[in-house]
N, C-alpha and C positions, 0 to 999 in steps of 0.2 A: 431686854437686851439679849443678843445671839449668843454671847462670848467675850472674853476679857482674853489679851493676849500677853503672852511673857515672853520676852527673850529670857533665853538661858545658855550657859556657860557647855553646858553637858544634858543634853536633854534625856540619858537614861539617868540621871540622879534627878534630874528634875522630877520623872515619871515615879520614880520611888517613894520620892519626898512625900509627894499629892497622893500617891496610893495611900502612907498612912494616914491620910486626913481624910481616907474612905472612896478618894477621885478613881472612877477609873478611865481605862480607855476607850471613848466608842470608835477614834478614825487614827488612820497612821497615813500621810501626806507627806510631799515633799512640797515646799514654793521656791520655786526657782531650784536653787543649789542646795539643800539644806532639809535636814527631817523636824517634824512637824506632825502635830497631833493634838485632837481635844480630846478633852477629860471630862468628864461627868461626875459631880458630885456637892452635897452638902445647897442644893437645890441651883444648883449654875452650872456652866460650861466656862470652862480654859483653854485659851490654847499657847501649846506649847513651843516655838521654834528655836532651834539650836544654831548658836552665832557663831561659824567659824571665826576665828582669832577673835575673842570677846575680848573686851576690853572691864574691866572691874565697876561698878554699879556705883550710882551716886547715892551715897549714905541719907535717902530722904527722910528717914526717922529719926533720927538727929541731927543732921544741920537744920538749923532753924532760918538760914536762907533760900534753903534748896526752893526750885518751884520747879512743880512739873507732877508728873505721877506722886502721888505718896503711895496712898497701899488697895487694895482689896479688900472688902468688908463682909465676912460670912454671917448671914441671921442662922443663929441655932437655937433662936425659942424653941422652935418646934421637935428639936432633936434633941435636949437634955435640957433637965428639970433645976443642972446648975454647973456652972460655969466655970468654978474652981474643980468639981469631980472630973469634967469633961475635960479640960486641959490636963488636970493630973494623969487618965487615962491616956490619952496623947503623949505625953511626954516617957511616960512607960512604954508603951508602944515603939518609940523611938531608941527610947534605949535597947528594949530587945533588937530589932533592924540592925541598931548600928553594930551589936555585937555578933548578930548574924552575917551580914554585907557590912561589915566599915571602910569597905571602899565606896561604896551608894550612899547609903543614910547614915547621916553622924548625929549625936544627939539633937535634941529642940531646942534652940535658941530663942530664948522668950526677951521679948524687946519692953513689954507691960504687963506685969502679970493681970490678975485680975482686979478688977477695981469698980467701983459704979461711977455712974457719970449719969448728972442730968442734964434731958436735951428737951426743952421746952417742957414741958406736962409731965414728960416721961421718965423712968428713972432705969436704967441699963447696967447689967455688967458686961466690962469691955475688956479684953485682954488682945495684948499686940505678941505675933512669934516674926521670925525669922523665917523667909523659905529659903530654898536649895541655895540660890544665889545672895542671898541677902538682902532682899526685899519684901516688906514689912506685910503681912497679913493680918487682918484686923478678925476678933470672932464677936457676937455682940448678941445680948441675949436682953429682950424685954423684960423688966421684973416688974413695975406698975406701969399703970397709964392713969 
């Protein structure tokens, strides 16, 4: 896959938010009217465009009718050894941001903390956050096979 795309509300909170999750910038675009850019990190590309007059996001991590987009799924086997540490770091992280820029980055809103979940053979831990605009991020780390 090239890239996963997000509208957002404000795309310099956007850019902030995805910096602490290590994203950064490789391009800055406009399409059509509007700024726009992908981000590189945690082994993908995002891209970002900002919505004149947006309108508030449909809460697809909790309604349980919603269809459509639900969330973004990060593998970080390969980047920490555990999943609860790695989130705790991130949520630190945020807190400092927000107290530095609390008009950019507000704290992490965590939608699941961590949990395991088996999916076939395998057995995962899975925690769900919140990004800028309130659209669910999935992070999900192999623990057996």
């Amino acid at each position: 896959m090239h890239h996963a795309s997000i509208r957002t509300a404000n795309i310099h909170r956007a850019i902030a938010f995805y910096e602490q999750l290590g994203f950064t910038v490789c391009e800055r675009f406009t399409t059509g009217y509007t700024l726009a850019c992908w981000m590189e990190g945690l082994n993908g590309r995002i891209e970002l465009i900002q919505i004149p007059e947006p309108k508030p996001a449909a809460d697809a991590f909790s309604d349980e009718h919603y269809v459509g987009y639900y969330h973004l799924s990060f593998d970080i086997t390969d980047i920490t050894p555990n999943l609860v540490n790695w989130l705790t770091g991130i949520k630190e992280r945020f807190v400092t941001a927000a107290d530095n820029q609390p008009e950019m980055v507000h704290p992490l809103k965590i939608l699941l903390e961590p949990t395991q979940q088996q999916i076939g053979e395998n057995i995962y831990e899975v925690a769900f956050i919140a990004d800028a605009d309130g659209l669910p991020l999935e992070f999900i780390r192999v623990l057996k096979k």
